[in-house]
N, C-alpha and C positions, 0 to 999 in steps of 0.2 A: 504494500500500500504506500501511497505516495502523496502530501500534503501538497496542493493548489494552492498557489502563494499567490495573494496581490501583484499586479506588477510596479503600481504606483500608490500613493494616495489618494483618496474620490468617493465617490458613493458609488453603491450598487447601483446599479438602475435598471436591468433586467437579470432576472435566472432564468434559463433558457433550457433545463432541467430537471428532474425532482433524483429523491434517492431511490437506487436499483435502476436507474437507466444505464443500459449498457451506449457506450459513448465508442466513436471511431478514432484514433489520431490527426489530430487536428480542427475537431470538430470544437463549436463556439459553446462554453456551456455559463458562460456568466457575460454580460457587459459593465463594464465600470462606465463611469464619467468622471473624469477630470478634467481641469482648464477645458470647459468647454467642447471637451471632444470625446467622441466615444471609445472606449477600449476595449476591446473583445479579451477576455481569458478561452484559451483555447485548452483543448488534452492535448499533450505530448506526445502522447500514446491511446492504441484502442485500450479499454475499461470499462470499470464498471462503477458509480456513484454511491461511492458507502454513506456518504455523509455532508450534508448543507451546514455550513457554522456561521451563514449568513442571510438575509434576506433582504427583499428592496427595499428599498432607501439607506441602507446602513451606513452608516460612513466607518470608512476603513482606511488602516494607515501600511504605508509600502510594507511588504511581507507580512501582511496579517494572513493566515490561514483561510481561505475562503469555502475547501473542498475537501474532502478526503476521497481518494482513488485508488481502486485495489488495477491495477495495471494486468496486462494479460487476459481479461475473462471477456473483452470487450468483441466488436466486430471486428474481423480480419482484416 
């Protein structure tokens, strides 16, 4: 399993996921906003969404933990 870090400071502004969706690499599963622009959090990898430590509007600071991903179990 593998911790979804912030990439910046911002708020949530979409999950674009719940938990147990199986996720592909590269696939968008959060948007932040910051300065005005929107931020996509992608997977690195195909998974699976063990866990949300977040929701919309949150505000979050650079590396807060937004996701937990067990990596492997995802689509091909």
């Amino acid at each position: 399993m593998a911790d979804l870090l912030a990439p910046m400071s911002g708020n949530i502004w979409k999950i674009l996921v719940k938990e147990g969706d199986r996720v592909a690499a590269e696939d968008e599963l959060i948007i932040m906003e910051a300065m005005k622009m929107e931020i996509p959090v992608t997977s690195p990898e195909a998974g699976t969404v063990k866990s949300l430590l977040v929701k919309e509007g949150d505000p979050v600071e650079a590396d807060s933990i937004l996701a937990v991903v067990e990596y492997g179990t995802g689509q091909p």
